[in-house]
RODO-805336 format. One line per field, with one value per residue (C-alpha): residue number from 1; residue in three letters; y, z, x. Coordinates in steps of 0.02 Angstrom, whole numbers. Each point is the difference from the previous one (the first is absolute). Example, Ala and Ser with C-alpha at 12.3 -4.5 7.8 and 13.67 -1.06 7.14 Angstrom:
// residues 2
n: c(1; 2)
res: c(ALA; SER)
y: c(-225; 172)
z: c(390; -33)
x: c(615; 69)
//
This chain:
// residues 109
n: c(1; 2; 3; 4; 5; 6; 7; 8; 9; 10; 11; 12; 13; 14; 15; 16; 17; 18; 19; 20; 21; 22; 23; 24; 25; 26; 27; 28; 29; 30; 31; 32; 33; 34; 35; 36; 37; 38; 39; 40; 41; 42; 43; 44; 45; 46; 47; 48; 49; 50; 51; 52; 53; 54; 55; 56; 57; 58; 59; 60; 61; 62; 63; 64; 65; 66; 67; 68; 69; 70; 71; 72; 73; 74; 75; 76; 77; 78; 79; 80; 81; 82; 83; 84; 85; 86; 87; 88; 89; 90; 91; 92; 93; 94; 95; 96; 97; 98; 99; 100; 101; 102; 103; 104; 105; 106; 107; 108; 109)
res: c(UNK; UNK; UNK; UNK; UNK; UNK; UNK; UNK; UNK; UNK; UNK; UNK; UNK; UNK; UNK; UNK; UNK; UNK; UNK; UNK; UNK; UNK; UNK; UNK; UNK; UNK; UNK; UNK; UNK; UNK; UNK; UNK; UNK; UNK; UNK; UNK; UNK; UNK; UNK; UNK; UNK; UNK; UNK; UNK; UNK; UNK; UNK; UNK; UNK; UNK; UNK; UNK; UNK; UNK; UNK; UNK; UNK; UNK; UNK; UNK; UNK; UNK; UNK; UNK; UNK; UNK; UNK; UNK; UNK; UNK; UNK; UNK; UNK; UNK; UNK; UNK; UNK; UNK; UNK; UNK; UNK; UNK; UNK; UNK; UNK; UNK; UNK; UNK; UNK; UNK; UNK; UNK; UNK; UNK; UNK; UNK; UNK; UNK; UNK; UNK; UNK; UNK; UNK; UNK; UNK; UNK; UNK; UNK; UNK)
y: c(209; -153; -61; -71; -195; -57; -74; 164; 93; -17; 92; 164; -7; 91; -8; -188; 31; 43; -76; -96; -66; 87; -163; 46; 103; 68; 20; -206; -11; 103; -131; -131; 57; 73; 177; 37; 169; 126; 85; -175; -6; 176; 4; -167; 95; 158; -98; -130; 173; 95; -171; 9; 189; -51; -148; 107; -116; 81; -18; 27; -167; -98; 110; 62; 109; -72; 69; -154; 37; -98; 57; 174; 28; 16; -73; 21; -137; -64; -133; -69; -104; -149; 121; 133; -144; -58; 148; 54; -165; 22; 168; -3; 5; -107; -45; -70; -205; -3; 112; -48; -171; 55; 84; -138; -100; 114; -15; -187; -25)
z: c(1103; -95; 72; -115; 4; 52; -179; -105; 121; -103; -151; 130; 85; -105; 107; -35; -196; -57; -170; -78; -162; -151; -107; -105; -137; 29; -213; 7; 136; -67; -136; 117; 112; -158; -14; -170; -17; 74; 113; 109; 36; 22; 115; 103; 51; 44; 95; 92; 18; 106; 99; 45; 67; 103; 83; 7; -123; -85; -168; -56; 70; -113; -152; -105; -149; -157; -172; -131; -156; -175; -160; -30; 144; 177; 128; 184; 92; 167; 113; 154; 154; 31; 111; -141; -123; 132; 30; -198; -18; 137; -40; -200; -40; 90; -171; -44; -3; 68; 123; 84; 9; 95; 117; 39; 29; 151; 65; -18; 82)
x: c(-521; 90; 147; 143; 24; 175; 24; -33; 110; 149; -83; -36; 159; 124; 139; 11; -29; 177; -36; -136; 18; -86; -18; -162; -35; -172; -27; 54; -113; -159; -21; -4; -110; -134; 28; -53; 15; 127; -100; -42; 196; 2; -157; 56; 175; -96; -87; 151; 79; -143; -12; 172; 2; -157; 96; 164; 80; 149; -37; 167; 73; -129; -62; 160; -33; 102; 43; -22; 94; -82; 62; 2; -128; 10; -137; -32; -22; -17; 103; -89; 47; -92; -127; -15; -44; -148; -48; -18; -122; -104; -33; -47; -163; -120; -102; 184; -34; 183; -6; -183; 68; 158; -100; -105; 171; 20; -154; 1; 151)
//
């Protein structure tokens, strides 16, 4: 069984997350990070989302659904915390230059 590390603690203890700042817009972010096509972003928060119910991470406190309004049309859209933008890299696609290289970052270090 893993145990959690003192440092991450503060990202699994929700008593002592009464607000975390949702500065990132995950379409802003999907560019940078090389997600071409729809489905990658779509895919990656799928993903950040089933990671989060498997570590008992609300996801509500850093993935907030957002209606974007351009035009005449309306978008959905996503804002993140600073974990739900990690978490949306490191789980795109691993063929995803970006992406691989982020998660040889963590190894590395």
């Amino acid at each position: 069984m893993l145990s959690l590390y003192e440092p991450y603690e503060e990202f699994f203890d929700t008593r002592r997350l009464l607000f975390v700042p949702l500065k990132h817009l995950a379409s802003e972010l999907s560019e940078e990070y090389g997600y071409t096509e729809k489905e990658d972003l779509e895919n990656a928060l799928e993903q950040a989302f089933e990671l989060c119910l498997a570590l008992d991470i609300p996801i509500d406190i850093h993935f907030k659904k957002v209606y974007i309004s351009k035009g005449n049309n309306l978008f959905t859209d996503w804002l993140l915390s600073d974990l739900g933008s990690y978490l949306l890299l490191i789980n795109g696609s691993a063929g995803n230059p970006v992406v691989a290289q982020a998660r040889l970052y963590v190894y590395k270090h």
